[in-house]
LOFI-97887 format. One record per residue (C-alpha): chain; residue in three letters; x, y, z. Coordinates in Angstrom, 1 decimal. Example, Ala and Ser with C-alpha at 12.3 -4.5 7.8 and 13.67 -1.06 7.14 Angstrom:
<pts>
 mol type   east  north     up
   A  Ala   12.3   -4.5    7.8
   A  Ser   13.7   -1.1    7.1
</pts>
This chain:
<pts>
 mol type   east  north     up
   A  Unk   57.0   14.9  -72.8
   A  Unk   57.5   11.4  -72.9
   A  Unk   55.2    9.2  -74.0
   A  Unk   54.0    7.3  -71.2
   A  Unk   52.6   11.3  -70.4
   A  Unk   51.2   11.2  -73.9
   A  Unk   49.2    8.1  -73.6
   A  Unk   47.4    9.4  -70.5
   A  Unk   46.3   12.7  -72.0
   A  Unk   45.1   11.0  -75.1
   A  Unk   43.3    8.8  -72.7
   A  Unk   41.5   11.3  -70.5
   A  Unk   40.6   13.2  -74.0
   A  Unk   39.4   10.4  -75.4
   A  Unk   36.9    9.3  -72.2
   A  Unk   35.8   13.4  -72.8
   A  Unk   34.9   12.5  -76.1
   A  Unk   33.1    9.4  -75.4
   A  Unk   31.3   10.8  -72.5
   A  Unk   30.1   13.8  -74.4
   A  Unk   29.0   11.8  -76.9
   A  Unk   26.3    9.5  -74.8
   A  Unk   25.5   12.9  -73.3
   A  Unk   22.0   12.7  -72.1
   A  Unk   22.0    9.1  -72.4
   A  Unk   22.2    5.8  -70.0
   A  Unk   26.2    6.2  -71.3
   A  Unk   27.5    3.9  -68.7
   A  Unk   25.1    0.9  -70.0
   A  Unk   25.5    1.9  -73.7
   A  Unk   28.8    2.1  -73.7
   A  Unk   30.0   -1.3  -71.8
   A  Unk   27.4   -3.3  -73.6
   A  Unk   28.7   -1.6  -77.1
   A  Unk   28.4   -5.4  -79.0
   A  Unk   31.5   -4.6  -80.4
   A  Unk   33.2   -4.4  -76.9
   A  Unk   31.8   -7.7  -75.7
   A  Unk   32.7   -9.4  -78.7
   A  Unk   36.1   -8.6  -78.5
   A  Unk   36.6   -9.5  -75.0
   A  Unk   34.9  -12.7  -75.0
   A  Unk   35.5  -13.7  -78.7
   A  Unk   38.5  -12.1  -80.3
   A  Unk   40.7  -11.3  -77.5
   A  Unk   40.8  -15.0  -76.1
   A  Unk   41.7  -16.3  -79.7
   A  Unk   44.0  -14.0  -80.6
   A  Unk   46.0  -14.8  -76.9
   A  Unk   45.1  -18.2  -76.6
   A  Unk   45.9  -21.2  -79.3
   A  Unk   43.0  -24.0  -79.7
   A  Unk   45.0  -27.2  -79.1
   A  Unk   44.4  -30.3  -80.8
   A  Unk   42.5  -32.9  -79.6
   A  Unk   45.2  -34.6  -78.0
   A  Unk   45.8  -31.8  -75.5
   A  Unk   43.9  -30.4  -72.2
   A  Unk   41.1  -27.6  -73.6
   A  Unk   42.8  -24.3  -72.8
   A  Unk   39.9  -22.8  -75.1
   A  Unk   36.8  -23.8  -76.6
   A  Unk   33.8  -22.1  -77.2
   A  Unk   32.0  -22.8  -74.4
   A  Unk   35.1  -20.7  -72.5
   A  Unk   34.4  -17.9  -75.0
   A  Unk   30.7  -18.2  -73.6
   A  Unk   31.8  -17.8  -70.0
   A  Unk   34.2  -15.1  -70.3
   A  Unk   30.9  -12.8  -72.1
   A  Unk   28.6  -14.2  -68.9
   A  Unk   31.8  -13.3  -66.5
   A  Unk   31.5   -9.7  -68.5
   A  Unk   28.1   -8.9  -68.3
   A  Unk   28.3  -10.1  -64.6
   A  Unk   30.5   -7.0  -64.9
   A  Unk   28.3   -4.6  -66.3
   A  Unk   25.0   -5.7  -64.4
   A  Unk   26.8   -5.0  -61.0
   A  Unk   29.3   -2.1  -62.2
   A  Unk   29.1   -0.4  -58.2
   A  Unk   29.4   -4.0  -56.3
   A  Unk   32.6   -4.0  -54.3
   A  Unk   35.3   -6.0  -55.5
   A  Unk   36.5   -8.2  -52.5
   A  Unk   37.8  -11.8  -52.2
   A  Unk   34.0  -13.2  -52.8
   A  Unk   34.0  -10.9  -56.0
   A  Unk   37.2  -12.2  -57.4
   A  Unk   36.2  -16.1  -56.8
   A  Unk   32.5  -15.0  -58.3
   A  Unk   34.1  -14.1  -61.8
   A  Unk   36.9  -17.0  -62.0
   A  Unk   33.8  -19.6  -60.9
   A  Unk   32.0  -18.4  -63.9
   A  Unk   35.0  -18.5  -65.9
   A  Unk   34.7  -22.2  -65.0
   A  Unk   31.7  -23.0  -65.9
   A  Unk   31.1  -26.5  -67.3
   A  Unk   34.9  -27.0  -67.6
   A  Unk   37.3  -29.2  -66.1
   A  Unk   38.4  -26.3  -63.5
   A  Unk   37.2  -26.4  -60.2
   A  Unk   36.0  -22.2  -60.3
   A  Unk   36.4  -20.3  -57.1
   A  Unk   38.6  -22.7  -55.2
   A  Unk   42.4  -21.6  -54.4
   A  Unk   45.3  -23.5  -55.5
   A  Unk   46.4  -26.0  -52.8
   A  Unk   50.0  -26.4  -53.6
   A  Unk   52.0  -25.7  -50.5
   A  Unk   54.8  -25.0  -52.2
   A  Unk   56.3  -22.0  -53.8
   A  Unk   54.8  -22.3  -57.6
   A  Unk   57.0  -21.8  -60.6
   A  Unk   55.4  -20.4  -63.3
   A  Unk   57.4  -19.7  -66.8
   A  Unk   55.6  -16.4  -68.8
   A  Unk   58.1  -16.0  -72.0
   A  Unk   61.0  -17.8  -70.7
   A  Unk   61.1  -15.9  -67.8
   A  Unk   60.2  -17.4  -64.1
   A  Unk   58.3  -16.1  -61.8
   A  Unk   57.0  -17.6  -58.5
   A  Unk   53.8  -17.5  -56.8
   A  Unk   53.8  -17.9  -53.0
   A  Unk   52.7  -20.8  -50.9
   A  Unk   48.9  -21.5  -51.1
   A  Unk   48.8  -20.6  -47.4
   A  Unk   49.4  -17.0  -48.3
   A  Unk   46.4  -16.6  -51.1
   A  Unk   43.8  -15.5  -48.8
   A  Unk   45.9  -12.4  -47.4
   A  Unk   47.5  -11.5  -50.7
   A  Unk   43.7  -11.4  -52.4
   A  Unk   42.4   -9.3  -49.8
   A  Unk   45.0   -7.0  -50.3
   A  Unk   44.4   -6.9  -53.9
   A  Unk   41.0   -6.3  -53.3
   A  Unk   41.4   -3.6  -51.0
   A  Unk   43.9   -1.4  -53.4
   A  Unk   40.9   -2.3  -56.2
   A  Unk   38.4   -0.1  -53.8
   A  Unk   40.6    2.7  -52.3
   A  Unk   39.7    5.7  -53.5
   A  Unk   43.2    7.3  -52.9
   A  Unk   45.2    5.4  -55.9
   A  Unk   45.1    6.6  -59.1
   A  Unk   42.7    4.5  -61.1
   A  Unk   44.7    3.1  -64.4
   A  Unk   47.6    2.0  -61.9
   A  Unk   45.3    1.0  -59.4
   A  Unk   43.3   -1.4  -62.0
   A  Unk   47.4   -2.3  -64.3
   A  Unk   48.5   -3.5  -60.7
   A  Unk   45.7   -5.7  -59.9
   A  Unk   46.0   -7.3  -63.5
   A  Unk   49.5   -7.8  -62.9
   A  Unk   49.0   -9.0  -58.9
   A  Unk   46.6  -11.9  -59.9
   A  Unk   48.3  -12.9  -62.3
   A  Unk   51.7  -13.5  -59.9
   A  Unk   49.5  -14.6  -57.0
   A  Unk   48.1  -17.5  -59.1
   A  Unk   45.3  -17.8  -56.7
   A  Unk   43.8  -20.9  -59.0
   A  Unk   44.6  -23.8  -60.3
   A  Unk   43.7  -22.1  -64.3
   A  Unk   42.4  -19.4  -65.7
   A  Unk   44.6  -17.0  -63.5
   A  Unk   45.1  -14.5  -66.6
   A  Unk   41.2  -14.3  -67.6
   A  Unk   40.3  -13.5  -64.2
   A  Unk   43.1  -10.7  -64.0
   A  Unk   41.7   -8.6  -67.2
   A  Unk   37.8   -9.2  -65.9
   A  Unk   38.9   -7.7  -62.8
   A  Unk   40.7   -5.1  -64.3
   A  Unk   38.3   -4.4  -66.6
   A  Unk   35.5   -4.1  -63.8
   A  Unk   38.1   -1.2  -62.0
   A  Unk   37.9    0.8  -65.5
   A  Unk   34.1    0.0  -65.9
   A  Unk   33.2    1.2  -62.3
   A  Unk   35.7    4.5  -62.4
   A  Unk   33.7    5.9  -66.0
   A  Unk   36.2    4.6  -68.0
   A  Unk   35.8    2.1  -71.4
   A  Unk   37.5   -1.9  -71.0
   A  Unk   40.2   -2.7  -72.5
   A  Unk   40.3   -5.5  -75.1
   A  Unk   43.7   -7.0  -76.3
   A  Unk   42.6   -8.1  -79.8
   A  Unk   45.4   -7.0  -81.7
   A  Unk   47.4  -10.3  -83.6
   A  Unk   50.7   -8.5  -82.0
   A  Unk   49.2   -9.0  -78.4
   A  Unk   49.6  -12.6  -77.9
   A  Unk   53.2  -12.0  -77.9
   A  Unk   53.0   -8.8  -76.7
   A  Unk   50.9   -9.0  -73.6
   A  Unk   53.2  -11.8  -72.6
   A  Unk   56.1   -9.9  -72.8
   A  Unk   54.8   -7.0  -70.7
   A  Unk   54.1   -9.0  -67.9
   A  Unk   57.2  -10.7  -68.2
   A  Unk   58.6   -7.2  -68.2
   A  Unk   56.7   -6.1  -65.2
   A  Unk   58.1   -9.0  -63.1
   A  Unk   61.8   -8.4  -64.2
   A  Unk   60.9   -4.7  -62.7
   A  Unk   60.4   -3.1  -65.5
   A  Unk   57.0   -1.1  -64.8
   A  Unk   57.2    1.1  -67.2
   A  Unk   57.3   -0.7  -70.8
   A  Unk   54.0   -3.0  -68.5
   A  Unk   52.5    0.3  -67.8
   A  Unk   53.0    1.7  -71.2
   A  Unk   52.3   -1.2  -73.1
   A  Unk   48.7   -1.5  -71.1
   A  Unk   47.8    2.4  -71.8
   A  Unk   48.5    1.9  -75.4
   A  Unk   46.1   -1.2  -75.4
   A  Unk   43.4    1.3  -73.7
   A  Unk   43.9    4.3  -76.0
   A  Unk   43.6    1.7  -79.0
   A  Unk   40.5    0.1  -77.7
   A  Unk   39.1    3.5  -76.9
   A  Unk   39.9    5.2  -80.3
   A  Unk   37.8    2.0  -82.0
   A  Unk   35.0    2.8  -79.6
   A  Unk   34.6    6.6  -80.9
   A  Unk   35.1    5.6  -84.4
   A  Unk   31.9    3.0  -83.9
   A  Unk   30.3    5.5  -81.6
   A  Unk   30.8    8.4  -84.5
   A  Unk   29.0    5.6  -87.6
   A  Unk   26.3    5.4  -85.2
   A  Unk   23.0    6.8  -84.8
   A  Unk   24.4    7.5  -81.1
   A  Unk   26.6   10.7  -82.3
</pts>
């Protein structure tokens, strides 16, 4: 059994576990607004992945970003049913923008074929012309019922993030959305808040667009069984078990 197969199981036991333990409960609204889970996404996982530049250099992250990505989270967790269509997607990356010098919810409007170096490796975004299409049929394999959910909500991560459907914040949006897919299918986020994860979430997607799916897909289950695992142990100290 390889272990790809592994993670999976030790996935679906652990969302057995965590569902049996808000038994009887509102477990969908306990569980995604754990303070532990939105602290990590909108506070440690942005630091750990993203350096604070000096003052010199264009704010990739401040705290007012750390305050957006928690709003764009609980816009998450309010509306855990809404559909996830092109509107959706521009909704979160507009509040990712909030008060910063991104211009949220507006496409990219290069016309040309966009370069975009993750680890040394290129990849290339299509012409601005072709966002539109390419987000709708993001947003369409984010709702159909017939994929299996944990590819269905890897690939969508992965998608945005080689669309490059805006001018920043391309990467934040990807995890919200993907997030939001787990979230509305019964399963817990993920948060990459491990200090191996800012070079190792890079390298998966650099992976992924050198066709290797499987170290991407692998990597991103073990990131889910982690976050998971935390989320019983905090679950089992509480007066919730």
């Amino acid at each position: 059994m390889n272990s790809t197969t592994n993670l999976k199981r030790k996935i679906e036991n652990n969302r057995t576990i965590i569902s049996d333990i808000f038994a009887d409960t509102e477990s969908t609204k306990r569980l995604n607004n754990l303070n532990w889970l939105r602290h990590e996404i909108s506070y440690t996982e942005p630091r750990t992945l993203f350096y604070i530049p000096t003052k010199n250099q264009q704010p990739y992250l401040d705290f007012n970003c750390m305050r957006n990505i928690g709003t764009a989270y609980d816009y998450i967790i309010k509306n855990p049913t809404e559909t996830i269509d092109l509107y959706s997607i521009c909704r979160i990356h507009s509040i990712l923008c909030t008060d910063t010098h991104i211009d949220g919810g507006r496409f990219r409007d290069c016309t040309k074929i966009l370069e975009i170096k993750i680890n040394g490796n290129r990849m290339y975004a299509p012409e601005s012309t072709e966002i539109q299409n390419r987000l709708n049929e993001i947003a369409y394999n984010c709702n159909n019922p017939g994929n299996e959910v944990l590819c269905t909500a890897f690939k969508a991560h992965y998608d945005i993030i080689a669309l490059q459907p805006f001018d920043d914040f391309n990467k934040r949006t990807s995890r919200l959305i993907m997030n939001w897919i787990l979230i509305k299918n019964g399963y817990s986020p993920i948060a990459f808040n491990s200090p191996k994860d800012k070079q190792n979430y890079i390298a998966s997607i650099a992976a992924n667009a050198n066709g290797n799916h499987k170290d991407y897909n692998r990597y991103m289950l073990s990131c889910m069984a982690r976050t998971q695992d935390k989320v019983i142990n905090l679950l089992k100290k509480s007066k919730v078990y």
